[in-house]
C-alpha positions in Angstrom: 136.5 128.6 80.8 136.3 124.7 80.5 132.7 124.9 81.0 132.6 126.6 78.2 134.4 123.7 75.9 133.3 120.7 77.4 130.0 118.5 76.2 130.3 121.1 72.7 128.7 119.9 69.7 130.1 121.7 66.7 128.4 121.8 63.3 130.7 122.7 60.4 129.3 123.8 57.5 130.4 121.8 55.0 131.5 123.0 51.3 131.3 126.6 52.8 127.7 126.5 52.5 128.1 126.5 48.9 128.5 130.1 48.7 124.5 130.9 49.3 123.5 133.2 52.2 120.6 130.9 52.1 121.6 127.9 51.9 123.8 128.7 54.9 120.7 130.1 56.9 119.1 126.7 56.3 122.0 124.8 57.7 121.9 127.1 60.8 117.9 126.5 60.8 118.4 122.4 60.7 121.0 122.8 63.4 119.2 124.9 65.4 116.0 122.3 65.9 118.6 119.4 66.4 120.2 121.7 69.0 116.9 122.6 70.8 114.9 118.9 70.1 118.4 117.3 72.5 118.8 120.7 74.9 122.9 120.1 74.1 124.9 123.2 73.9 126.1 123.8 69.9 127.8 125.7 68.3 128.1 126.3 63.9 131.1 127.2 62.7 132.5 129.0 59.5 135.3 129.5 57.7 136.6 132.8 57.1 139.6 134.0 54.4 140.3 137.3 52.9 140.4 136.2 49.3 141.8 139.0 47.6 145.2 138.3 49.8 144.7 135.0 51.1 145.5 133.6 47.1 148.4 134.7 45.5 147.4 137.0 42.4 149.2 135.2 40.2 146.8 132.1 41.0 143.5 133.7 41.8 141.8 132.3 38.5 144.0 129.2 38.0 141.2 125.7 37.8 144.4 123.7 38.3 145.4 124.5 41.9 143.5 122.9 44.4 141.0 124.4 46.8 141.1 127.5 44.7 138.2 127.4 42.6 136.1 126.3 45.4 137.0 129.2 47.6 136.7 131.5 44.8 133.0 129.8 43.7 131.8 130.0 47.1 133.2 133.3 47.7 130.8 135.6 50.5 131.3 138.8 52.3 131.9 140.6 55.5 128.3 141.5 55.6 126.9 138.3 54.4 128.8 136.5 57.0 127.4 138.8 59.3 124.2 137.5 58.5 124.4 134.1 58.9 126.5 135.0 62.3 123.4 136.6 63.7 121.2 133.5 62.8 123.6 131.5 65.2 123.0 133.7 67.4 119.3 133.6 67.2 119.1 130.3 67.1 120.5 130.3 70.5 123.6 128.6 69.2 127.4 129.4 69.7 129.0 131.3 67.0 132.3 129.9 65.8 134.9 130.8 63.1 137.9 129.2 61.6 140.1 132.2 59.9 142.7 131.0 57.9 144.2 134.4 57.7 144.7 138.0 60.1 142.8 139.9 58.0 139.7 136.7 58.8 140.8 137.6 63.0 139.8 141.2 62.6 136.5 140.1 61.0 135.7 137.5 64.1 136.6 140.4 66.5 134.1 143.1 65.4 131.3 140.2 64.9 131.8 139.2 68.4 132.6 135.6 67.6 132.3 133.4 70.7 135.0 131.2 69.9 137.9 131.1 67.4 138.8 127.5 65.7 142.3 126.7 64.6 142.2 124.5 61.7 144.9 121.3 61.3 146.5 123.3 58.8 147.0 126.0 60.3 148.3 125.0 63.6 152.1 125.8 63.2 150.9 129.2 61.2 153.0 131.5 63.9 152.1 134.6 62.6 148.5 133.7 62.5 148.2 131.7 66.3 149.9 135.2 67.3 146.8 137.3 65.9 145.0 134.9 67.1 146.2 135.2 71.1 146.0 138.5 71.1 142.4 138.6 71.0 141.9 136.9 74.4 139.0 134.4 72.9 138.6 131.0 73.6 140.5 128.5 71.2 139.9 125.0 70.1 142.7 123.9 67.7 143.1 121.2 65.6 145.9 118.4 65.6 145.7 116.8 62.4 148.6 115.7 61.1 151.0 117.1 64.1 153.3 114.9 65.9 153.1 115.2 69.5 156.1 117.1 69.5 154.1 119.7 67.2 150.9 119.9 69.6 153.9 120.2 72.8 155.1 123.2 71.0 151.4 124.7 70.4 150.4 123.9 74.0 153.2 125.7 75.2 152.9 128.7 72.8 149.2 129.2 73.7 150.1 128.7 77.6 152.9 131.7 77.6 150.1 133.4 75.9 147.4 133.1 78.0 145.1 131.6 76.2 142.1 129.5 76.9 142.1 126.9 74.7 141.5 123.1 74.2 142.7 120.4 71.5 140.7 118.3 69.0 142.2 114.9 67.8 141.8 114.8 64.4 142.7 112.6 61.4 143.3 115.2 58.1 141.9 112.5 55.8 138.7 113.0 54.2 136.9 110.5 54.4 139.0 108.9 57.8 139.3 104.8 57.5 138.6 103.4 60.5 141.7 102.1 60.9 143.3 105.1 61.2 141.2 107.2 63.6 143.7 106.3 66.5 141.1 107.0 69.1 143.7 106.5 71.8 145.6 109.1 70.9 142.7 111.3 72.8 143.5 109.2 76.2 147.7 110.4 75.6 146.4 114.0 75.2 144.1 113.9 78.2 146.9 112.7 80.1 149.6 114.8 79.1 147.4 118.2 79.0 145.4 117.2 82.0 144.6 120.9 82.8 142.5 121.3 79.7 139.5 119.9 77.0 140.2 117.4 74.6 137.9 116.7 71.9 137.8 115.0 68.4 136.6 116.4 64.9 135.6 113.3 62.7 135.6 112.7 59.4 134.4 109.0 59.0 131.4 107.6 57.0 128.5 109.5 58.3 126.6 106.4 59.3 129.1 104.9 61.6 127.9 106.2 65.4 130.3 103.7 66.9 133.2 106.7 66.5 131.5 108.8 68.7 130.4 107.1 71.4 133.9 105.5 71.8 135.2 109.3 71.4 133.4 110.0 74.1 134.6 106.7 76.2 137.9 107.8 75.6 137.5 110.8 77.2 136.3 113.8 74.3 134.7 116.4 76.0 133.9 118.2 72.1 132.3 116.5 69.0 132.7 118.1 65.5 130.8 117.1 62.4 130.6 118.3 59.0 127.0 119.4 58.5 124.8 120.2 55.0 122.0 120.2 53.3 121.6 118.1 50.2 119.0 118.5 47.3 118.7 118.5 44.0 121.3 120.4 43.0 123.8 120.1 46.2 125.1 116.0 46.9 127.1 116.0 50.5 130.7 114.7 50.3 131.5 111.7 51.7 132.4 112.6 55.0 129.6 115.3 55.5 126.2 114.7 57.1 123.0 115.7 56.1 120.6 116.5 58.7 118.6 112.9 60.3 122.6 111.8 60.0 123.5 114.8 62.2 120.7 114.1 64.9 121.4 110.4 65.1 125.3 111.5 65.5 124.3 113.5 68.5 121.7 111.2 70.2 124.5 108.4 69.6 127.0 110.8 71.8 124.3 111.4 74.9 123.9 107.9 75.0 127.5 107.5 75.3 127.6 110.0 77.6 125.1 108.3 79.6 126.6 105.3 79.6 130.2 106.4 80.5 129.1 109.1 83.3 129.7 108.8 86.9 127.2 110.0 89.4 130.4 111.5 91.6 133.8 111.9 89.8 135.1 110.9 92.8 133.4 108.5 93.8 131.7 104.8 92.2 127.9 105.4 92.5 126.5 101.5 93.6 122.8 101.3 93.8 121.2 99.4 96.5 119.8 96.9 94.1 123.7 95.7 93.0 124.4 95.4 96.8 121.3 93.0 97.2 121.8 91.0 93.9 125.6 90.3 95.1 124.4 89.7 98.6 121.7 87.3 97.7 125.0 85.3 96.3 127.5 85.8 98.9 128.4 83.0 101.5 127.3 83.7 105.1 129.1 82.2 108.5 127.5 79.5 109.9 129.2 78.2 113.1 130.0 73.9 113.2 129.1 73.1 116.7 126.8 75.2 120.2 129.1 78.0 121.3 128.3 80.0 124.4 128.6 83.8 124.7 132.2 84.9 125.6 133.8 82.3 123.8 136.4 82.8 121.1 135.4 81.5 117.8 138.5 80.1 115.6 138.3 79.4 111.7 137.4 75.6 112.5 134.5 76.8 114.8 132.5 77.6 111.1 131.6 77.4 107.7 130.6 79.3 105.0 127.6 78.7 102.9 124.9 80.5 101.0 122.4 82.0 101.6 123.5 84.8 103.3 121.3 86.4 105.2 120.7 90.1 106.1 122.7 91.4 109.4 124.3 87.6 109.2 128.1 88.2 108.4 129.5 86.8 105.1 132.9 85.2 104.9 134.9 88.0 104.1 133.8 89.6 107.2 135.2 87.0 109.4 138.2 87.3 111.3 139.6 84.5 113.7 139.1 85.2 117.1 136.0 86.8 117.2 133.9 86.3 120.3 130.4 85.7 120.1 128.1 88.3 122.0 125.1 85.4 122.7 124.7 81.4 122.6 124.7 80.0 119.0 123.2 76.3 117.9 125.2 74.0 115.6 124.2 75.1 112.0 123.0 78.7 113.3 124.1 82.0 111.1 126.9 84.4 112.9 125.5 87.5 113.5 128.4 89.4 114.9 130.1 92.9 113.4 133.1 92.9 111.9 135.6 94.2 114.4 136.9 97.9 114.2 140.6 97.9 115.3 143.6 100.0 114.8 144.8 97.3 112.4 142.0 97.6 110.1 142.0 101.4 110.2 145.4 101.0 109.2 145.0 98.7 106.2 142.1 101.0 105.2 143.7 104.0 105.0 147.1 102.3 103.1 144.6 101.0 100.6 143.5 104.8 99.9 147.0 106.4 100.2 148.2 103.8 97.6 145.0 104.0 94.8 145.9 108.0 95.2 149.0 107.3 93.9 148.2 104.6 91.3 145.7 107.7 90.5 148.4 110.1 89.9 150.6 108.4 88.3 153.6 108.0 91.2 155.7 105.5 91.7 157.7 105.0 94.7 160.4 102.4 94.0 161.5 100.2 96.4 163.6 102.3 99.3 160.6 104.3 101.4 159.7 104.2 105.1 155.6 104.9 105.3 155.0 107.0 108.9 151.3 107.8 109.4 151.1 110.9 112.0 147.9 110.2 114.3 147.4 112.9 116.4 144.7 112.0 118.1 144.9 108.5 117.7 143.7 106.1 114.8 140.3 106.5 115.3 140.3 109.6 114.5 143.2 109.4 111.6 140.9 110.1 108.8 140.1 113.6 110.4 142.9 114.6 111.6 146.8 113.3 110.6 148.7 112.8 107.0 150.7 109.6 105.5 153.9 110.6 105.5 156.6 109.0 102.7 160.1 109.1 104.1 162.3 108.8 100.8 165.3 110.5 101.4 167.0 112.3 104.7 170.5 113.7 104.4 171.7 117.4 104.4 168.3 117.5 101.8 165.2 115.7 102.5 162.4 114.4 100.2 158.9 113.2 101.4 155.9 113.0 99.7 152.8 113.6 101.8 149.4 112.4 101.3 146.4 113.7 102.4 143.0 111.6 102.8 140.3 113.4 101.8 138.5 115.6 104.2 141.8 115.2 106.6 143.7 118.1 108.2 147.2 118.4 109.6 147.3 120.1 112.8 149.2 123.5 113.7 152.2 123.2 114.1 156.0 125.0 113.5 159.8 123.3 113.0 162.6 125.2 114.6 165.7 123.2 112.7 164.2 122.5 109.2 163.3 125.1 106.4 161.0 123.1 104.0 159.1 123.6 100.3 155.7 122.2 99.9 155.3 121.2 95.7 151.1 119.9 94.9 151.3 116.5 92.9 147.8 115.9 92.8 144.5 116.9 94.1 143.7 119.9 95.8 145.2 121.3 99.5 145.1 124.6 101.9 148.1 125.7 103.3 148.1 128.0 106.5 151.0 130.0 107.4 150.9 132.2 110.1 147.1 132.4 109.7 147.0 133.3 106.4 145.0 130.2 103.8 146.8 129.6 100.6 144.6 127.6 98.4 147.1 125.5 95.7 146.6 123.7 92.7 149.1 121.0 91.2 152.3 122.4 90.5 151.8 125.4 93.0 155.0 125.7 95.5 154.9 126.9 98.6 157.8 127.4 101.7 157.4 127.2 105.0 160.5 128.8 107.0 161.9 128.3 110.0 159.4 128.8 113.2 156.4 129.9 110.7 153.2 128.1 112.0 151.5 126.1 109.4 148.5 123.4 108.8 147.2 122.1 106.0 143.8 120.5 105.0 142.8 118.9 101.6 138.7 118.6 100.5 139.3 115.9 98.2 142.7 114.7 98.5 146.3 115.5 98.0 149.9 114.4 97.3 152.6 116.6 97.3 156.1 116.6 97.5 158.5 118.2 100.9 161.8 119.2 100.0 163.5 120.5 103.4 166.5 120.5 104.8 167.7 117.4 107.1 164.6 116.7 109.2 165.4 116.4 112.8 163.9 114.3 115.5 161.7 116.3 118.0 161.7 118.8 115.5 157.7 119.5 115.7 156.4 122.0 118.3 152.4 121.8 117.9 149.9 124.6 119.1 147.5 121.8 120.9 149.1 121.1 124.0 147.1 117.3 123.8 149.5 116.5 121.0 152.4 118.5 122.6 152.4 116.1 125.8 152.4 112.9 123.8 155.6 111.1 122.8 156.5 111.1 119.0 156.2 107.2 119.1 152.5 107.8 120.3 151.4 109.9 118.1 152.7 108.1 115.4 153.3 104.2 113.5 155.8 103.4 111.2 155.7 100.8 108.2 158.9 99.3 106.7 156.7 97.6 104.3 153.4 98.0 103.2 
């Protein structure tokens, strides 16, 4: 359902469309070729209230309450809505609705709204969020004006619900100064409802793009504007654009998008032509005096200098004590590779275990032993092992395990300890007694007593074993290769790393 939320452009109609079928199929029209012109996926939305019970009838004709003679003086019906509904649709656009009452719900369900809006207003309305979740459609809600303890409460409500929903950080004052559009606030709600969209609904001066491209930086997967059409009887608002303010608000937001986008999530694209404009600046090795092949060559034996050239190595390749594979002249470039040992492997893989943790937010303290479990030896840790974090063995037991991306732990069963797998981060595979279990943060899993089990991560994962007292020795393996090898050979421990 994400999918269906993230890079969304949502056009409001602004002023209820004036209360004109037309002027709202005009809207709808203007969208529509701003829509098609960037290939993005919109959506329009409109508001929908049941006036003859939405306004109390003592106040229905009242010109000194606000909002009311604008709802009243732009007043449609079921049927005209309906019509302007199906011009979403036929734009190829997504249909959207903010009710503001039950009676409003009912309408959205038998017009086959796409997705249901939640305006800041109405985002502690109980009675109406609970009409609301009982239709099983997607929901984006509002924030404005909620303290995060408001949005913890809504989260949870729409979770026990079921729903499928996603937040929009949003400022309830119209027009928005800049300096209180508290774009950060959509970093806190990415990471505190990591499992789904974020977005932001603006309300600054139309002609400042700057919002949403830093929106987007800051990690909004949805973009809402306030959309009309002025003329000669109709002047916008202040924080509603007309249509050439509209398209430049979206080509602002693909640029940002652009800019801000990773080739791989998980990975840092770097193009060949950054690694040769850093090369062309690196210092290479040059050795001081002749050296003949065999000999060891020590820090003193060279120098570093630009330029560097290609298959020459740079200076922080060098190691001392590498031994030269030919006869080198005074002044000559090194041209030796950088040596593979278990020692590097080692610092290698540390360095990943630990930015998967900065990643996820874990700290370890101080008091931890680090054991990495090599089954098959170093070389082949990254295929076949798992970092394990020794924080606490009494009667109870706490580890957290990492697992490298790609890597897989090997069969295997424990006789003495009962344990309970809990996913931190990432993604794993579980096997137990040959059946896969795929989990997803915050899934638990136990493993009892003599069960066989593996598990196997495609792009990484922590998570966390609670067991009883582990016990040396305690580890009988299917592969009779790691069966026949000591514990101490199959495995290295770090008191610091």
């Amino acid at each position: 359902m994400k999918q269906m939320f993230n890079d969304l452009f949502i056009f409001e109609m602004a002023n209820s469309h004036q209360g004109s079928v037309e002027h709202g199929l005009d809207i709808v029209h203007a969208m529509g070729k701003i829509a098609r012109k960037h290939n993005i996926k919109a959506a329009v939305k409109l508001q929908y209230r049941n006036l003859d019970t939405f306004i109390h009838p003592d106040y229905v004709n009242r010109e000194d309450i606000p909002h009311v003679p604008r709802f009243m003086g732009t007043r449609l019906t079921y049927e005209q809505f309906s019509v302007i509904v199906e011009a979403i649709r036929e734009e190829g656009m997504v249909t959207m609705v903010t009710p503001f009452d039950e009676d409003s719900v009912e309408w959205c369900m038998d017009q086959g709204i796409d997705i249901i809006k939640v305006a800041s207003c109405s985002a502690l309305d109980w009675p109406l969020l609970t009409q609301i979740a009982k239709t099983h459609k997607p929901v984006i809600l509002s924030t404005g004006g909620k303290s995060i303890s408001d949005i913890d409460k809504i989260y949870n409500f729409l979770v026990h619900k079921n729903c499928e929903f996603a937040f929009m950080h949003c400022v309830a004052e119209y027009p928005t100064p800049m300096e209180h559009l508290q774009l950060d606030f959509i970093n806190k709600m990415s990471r505190r409802y990591p499992n789904i969209t974020i977005g932001y609904s603006g309300h600054e001066n139309p002609e400042d793009n700057t919002v949403p491209m830093l929106a987007i930086a800051k990690g909004a997967k949805i973009l809402e504007r306030h959309v009309g059409l002025p003329n000669e009887k109709i002047t916008l608002n202040a924080y509603s654009m007309n249509p050439e303010q509209a398209e430049r608000w979206v080509q602002a937001a693909l640029n940002a998008k652009t800019i801000c986008s990773m080739k791989n999530e998980s990975k840092k694209y770097i193009t060949q032509d950054e690694i040769d404009s850093l090369h062309s600046l690196m210092r290479g090795v040059y050795v001081k005096r002749d050296i003949q092949a065999g000999e060891t060559i020590a820090r003193d034996d060279v120098f570093f200098a630009m330029p560097c050239f290609d298959k020459q190595m740079t200076s922080g390749e060098f190691y001392d004590g590498v031994a030269a594979s030919r006869d080198y002249k005074a002044k000559e470039q090194l041209q030796e590779k950088k040596k593979l040992s278990d020692i590097n492997l080692v610092r290698s893989v540390i360095h990943d275990a630990k930015g998967m943790l900065y990643e996820a937010g874990i700290a370890l303290g101080n008091d931890f032993e680090v054991e990495l479990s090599h089954h098959y030896g170093m070389q082949h840790f990254r295929q076949f092992g798992a970092i394990i974090i020794n924080i606490i063995n009494r009667e109870y037991c706490k580890k957290l395990i990492i697992v490298l991306p790609g890597q897989k732990h090997p069969l295997h069963a424990h006789k003495v300890k009962e344990e309970t797998f809990q996913l931190l981060y990432g993604d794993m595979q579980v096997c137990i007694e040959g059946n896969m279990i795929n989990m997803t943060p915050g899934d638990i899993q136990t493993v009892l007593r003599s069960e066989n089990h593996s598990f196997t991560s495609v792009n990484g994962a922590i998570f966390e074993e609670v067991s009883t007292t582990h016990v040396r020795n305690d580890s009988y393996y299917e592969d009779e290769k790691i069966r026949s090898l000591d514990p101490i050979e199959r495995k290295t421990i770090l008191r610091n790393w």
